[in-house]
TORKOL-278420 format. One line per 4 residues: number of its first residue (from 1); their letters; for each residue x negated, y, z negated of C-alpha. Coordinates in nm, 4 decimals, padded with zeros to 6 digits. Example, Ala and Ser with C-alpha at 12.3 -4.5 7.8 and 13.67 -1.06 7.14 Angstrom:
<atoms>
1	as	-01.2300,-00.4500,-00.7800  -01.3670,-00.1060,-00.7140
</atoms>
This chain:
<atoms>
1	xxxx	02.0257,-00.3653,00.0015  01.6516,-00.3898,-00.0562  01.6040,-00.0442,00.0036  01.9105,00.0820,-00.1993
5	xxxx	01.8039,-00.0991,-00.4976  01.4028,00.0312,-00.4632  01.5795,00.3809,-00.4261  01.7615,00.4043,-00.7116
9	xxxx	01.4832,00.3344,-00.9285  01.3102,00.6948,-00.8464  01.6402,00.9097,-00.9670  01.5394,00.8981,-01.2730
13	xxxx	01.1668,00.9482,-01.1917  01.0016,01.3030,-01.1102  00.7851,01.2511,-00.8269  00.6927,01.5694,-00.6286
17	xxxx	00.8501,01.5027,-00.2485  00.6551,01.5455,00.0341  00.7073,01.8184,00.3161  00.6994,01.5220,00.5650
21	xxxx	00.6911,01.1315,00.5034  00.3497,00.9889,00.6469  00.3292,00.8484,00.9939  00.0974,00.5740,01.1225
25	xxxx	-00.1290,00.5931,01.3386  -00.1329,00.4805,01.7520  -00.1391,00.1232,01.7451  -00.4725,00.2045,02.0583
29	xxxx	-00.6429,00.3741,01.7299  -00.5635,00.0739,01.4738  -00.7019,-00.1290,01.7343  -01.0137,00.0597,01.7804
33	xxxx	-01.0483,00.0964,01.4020  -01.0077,-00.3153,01.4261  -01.2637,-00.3445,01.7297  -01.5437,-00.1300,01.4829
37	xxxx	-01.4473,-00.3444,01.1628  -01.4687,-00.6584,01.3360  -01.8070,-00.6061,01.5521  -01.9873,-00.4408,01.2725
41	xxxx	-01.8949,-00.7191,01.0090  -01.9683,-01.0070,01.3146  -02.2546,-00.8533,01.4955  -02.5631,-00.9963,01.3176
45	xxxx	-02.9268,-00.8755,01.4583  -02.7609,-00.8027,01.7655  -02.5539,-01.1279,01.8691  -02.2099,-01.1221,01.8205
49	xxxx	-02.0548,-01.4323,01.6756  -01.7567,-01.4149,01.8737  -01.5484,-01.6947,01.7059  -01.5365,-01.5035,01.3976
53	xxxx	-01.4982,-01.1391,01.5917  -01.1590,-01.3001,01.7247  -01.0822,-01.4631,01.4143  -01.1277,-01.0882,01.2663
57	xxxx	-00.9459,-00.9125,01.5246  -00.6509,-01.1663,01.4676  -00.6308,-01.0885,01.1007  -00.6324,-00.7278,01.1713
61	xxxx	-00.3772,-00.7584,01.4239  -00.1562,-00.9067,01.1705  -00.2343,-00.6498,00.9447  -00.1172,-00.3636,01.1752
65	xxxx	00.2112,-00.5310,01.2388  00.2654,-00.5957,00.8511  00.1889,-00.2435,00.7906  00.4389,-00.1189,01.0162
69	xxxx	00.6748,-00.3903,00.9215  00.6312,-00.2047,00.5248  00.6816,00.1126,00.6856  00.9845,00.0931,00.6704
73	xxxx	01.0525,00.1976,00.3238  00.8779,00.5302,00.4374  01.2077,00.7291,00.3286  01.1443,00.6121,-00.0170
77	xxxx	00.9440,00.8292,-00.2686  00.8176,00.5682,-00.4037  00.6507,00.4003,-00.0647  00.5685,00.7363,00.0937
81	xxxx	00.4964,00.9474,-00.2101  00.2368,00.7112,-00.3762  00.2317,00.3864,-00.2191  00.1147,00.4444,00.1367
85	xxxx	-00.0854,00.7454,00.0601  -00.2790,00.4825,-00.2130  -00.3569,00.2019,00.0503  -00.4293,00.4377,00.3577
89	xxxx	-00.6757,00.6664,00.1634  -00.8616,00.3278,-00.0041  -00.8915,00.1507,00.3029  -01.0123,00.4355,00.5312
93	xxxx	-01.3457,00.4641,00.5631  -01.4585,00.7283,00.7619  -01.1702,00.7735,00.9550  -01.1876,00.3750,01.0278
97	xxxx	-00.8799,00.2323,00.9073  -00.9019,-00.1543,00.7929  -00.5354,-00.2179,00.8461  -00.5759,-00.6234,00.6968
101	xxxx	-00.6641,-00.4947,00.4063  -00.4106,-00.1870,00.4324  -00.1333,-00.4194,00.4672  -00.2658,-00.6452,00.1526
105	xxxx	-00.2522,-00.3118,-00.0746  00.0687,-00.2485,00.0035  00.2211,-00.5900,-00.0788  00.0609,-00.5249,-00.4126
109	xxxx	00.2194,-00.1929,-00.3994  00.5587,-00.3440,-00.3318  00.5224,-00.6217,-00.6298  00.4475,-00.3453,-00.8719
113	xxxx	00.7226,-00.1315,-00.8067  00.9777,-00.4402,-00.8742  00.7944,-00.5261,-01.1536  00.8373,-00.1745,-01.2708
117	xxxx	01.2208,-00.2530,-01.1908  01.2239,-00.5316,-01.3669  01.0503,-00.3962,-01.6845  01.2940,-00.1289,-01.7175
121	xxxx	01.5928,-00.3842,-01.7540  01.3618,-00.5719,-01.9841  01.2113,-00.2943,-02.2459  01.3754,00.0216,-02.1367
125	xxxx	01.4119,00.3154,-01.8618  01.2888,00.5762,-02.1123  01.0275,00.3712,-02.2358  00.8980,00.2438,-01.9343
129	xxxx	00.9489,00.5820,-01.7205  00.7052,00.7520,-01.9704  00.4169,00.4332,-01.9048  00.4522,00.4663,-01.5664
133	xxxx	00.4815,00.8340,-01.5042  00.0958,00.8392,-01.6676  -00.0111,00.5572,-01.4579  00.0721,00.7462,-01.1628
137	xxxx	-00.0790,01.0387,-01.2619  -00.3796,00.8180,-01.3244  -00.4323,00.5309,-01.0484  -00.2106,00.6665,-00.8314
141	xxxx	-00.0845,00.2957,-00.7807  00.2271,00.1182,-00.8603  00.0355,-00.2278,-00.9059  -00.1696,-00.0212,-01.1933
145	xxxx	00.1632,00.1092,-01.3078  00.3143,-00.2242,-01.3525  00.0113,-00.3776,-01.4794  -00.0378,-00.0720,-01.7366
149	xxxx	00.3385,-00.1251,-01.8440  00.2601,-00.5329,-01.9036  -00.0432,-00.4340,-02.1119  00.1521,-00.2540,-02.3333
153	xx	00.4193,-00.4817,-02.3805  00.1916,-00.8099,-02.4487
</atoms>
């Protein structure tokens, strides 16, 4: 149902489609990502406070599974043309993916586009299509989309 109802929102909507939706990465390389975040942010003149380097590696772990838990809107345009693409490219540094973080952006993600849902039944499809479609162009974020929409309503 969830899925149907974030779906239908994007007929309406020209967003280019991709030749392939994005895949994640190995769960061994979100791990090693994890293992470099953690130790680098935790190793302080070369002691490793190991309390918080577990504490770190636990948040990350949760992160990977609530990434791939969102992944599953990947056959939606608007998760796997703007959404994912958004959070993976900001929080990859260096090829060093901080999937905590990864998974935080995409909540966001997910609150904006129902917020852009819901501000189409409020003020308009037309209205609000033409706010968002230059958002997107812009940020390249449906958070900024829906917050760019509430700005102009207020």
């Amino acid at each position: 149902m969830k899925k149907m109802i974030l779906g239908a929102l994007f007929i309406s909507l020209a967003v280019p489609a991709l030749a392939e939706p994005p895949t994640l990465e190995s769960k061994e390389k979100y791990e090693k990502d994890s293992q470099q975040i953690c130790y680098q942010k935790w190793n302080k003149r070369g002691e490793l406070d190991r309390r918080m380097y577990n504490h770190c590696m636990e948040g990350q772990s949760d992160g990977y599974k609530d990434v791939k838990n969102l992944h599953q809107y990947v056959d939606q345009s608007f998760y796997s043309n703007t959404a994912f693409p958004y959070c993976r490219d900001r929080w990859t540094k260096r090829g060093v993916a901080n999937t905590r973080m990864m998974a935080h952006c995409l909540n966001k993600e997910l609150e904006g586009i129902k917020d852009v849902m819901y501000y189409r039944k409020q003020y308009g499809e037309d209205q609000v299509n033409k706010i968002v479609g230059q958002a997107i162009a812009k940020f390249k974020s449906w958070n900024m989309a829906a917050y760019k929409v509430k700005r102009h309503f207020e």
